[in-house]
Each structure stands twice: as C-alpha cells, then as structure tokens.
C-alpha positions as CSV (number, residue, x, y, z in Angstrom):
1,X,7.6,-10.7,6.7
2,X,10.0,-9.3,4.2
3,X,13.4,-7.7,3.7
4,X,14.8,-4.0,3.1
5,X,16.7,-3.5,0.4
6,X,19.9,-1.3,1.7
7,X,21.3,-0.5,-1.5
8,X,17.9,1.4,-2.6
9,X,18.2,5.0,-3.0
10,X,14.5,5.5,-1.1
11,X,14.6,6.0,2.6
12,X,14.2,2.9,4.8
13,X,10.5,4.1,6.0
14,X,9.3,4.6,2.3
15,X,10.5,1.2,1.6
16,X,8.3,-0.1,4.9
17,X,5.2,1.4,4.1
18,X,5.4,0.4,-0.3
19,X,6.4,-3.2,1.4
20,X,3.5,-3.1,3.9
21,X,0.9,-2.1,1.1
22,X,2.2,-4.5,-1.3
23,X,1.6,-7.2,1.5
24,X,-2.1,-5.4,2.1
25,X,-3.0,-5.3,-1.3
26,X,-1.9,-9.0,-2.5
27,X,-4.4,-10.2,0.3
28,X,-1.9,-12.1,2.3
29,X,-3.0,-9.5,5.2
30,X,-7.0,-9.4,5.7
31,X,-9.1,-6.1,7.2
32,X,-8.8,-6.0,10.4
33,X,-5.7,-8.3,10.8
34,X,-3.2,-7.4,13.2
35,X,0.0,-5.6,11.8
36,X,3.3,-6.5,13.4
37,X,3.8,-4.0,16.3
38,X,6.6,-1.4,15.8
39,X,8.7,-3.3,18.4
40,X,8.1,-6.3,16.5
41,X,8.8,-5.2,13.5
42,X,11.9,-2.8,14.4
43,X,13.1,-5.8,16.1
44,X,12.6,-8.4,13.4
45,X,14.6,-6.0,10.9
46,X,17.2,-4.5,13.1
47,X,16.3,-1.0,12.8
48,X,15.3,2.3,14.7
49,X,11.9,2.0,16.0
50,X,11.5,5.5,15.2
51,X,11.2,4.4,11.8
52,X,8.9,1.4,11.5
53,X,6.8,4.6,13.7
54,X,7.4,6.8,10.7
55,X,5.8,4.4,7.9
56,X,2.7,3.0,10.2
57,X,1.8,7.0,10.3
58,X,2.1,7.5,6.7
59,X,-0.1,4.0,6.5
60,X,-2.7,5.0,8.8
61,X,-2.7,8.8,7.0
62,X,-3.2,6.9,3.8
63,X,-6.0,4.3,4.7
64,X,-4.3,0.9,4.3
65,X,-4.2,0.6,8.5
66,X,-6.2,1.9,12.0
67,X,-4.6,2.4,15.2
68,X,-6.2,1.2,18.5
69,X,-4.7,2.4,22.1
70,X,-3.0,-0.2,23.8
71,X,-4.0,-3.3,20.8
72,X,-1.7,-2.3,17.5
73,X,-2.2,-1.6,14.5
74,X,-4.5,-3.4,12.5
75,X,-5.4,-3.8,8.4
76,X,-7.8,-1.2,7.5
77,X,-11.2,-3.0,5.8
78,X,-11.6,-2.0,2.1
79,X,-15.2,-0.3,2.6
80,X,-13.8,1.8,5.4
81,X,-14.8,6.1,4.6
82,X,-11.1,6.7,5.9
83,X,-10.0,5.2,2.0
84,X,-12.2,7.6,0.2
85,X,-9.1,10.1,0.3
86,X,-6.6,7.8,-0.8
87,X,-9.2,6.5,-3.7
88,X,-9.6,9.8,-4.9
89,X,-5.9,10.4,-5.1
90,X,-5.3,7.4,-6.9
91,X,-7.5,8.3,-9.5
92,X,-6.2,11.9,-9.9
93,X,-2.7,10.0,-10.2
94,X,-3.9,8.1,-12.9
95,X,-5.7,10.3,-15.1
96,X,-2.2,12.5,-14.9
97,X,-1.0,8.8,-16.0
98,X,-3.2,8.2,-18.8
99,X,-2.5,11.8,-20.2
100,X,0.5,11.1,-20.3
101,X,0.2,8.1,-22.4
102,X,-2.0,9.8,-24.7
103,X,-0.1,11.9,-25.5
104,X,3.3,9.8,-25.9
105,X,0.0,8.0,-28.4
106,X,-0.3,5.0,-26.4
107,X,-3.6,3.6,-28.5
108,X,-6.5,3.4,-26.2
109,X,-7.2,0.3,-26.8
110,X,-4.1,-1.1,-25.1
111,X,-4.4,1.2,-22.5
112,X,-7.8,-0.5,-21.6
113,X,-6.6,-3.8,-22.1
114,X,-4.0,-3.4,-19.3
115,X,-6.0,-2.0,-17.1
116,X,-8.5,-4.7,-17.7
117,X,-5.9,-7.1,-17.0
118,X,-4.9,-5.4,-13.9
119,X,-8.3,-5.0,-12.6
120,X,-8.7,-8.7,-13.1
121,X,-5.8,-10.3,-11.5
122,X,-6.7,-7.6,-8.2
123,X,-9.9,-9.0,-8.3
124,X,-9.3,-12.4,-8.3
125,X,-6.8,-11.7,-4.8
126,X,-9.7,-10.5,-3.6
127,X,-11.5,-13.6,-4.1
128,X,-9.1,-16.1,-3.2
C-alpha cells in the first residue's frame, strides 16, 4: 500500500494516518471500502500493531474511516455527518492560512487562483 519513511522526524503513526488520508483523498480508496486490518497492515510493514491501532483511532476520530465489530475498518462516505467536525476544522485552519498570507501580502488574486486550481484537480479525483 505504501512505505514509511524511517528517517522522518514525525512518529510512525502520524506518518500512517497522513499516508492513509492521502490514499482516501486521491480516490484510490472508495466510501465504504475495506481498509487493510491492523494485522494486515502491521504485518505488511513490520511494525507494532499497537501502532497501525493508534492511527486508525485518530482516522476514525477525524472522519476519513468507520469501525464495524468483528468486519474492519472501512472508508468513511464523503456525505457522512461524522465529517462535519473535521470540515469545520479545516476551514478554521485555513482562514488562519489565508491570514497569514494576507498579511505576508500574498495578492488575492493568486490566492484564489490556487485554490481554484486545487479545488479543480480534487474535483476531477472525484470524478474519475
């Protein structure tokens, strides 16, 4: 599914779960797609199951997958409430971002145009 990068300064279950989105949010992983199981998974990249555990809680705590008893783990669907949260966030992170930019006098005009071009290239995953 992907490799960990051991020379990275971020701990291995950070580097799971921004792997894991980064899968989720490309599209290569529908809603309601079965995630590798933490055995799986622990097993695939030779490290403590404890820790693939650790990332698939932060996941499901941020929206990107669902837990069902005794089935896995599975790609949270895009209209589900449980991403209101993590919508909200996101958008509180990145009117801190755009201040920011204002200030360092980023014109808005390129500040639109990349999220325009952002926006565009997400929705056309979404569509393939």
């Amino acid at each position: 599914m992907f490799q960990l990068d051991y020379m990275d300064h971020r701990p291995l279950y950070e580097q799971i779960k921004e792997k894991i989105k980064t899968v989720i949010i490309s599209g290569a992983m529908k809603p309601d797609e079965k995630v590798p199981s933490v055995r799986e998974l622990a097993q695939s990249l030779t490290i403590n199951p404890n820790t693939i555990h650790k990332a698939y809680k932060e996941l499901e705590l941020e929206g990107y997958i669902y837990s069902v008893r005794a089935k896995g783990s599975f790609v949270t669907p895009i209209y589900n409430k449980i991403n209101q949260a993590r919508k909200d966030n996101l958008l509180l992170e990145l009117d801190k971002l755009v201040s920011e930019l204002a200030y360092m006098n980023i014109p808005k005009e390129q500040l639109i145009a990349r999220i325009e071009e952002l926006y565009g290239r997400g929705r056309q995953k979404n569509n393939d």
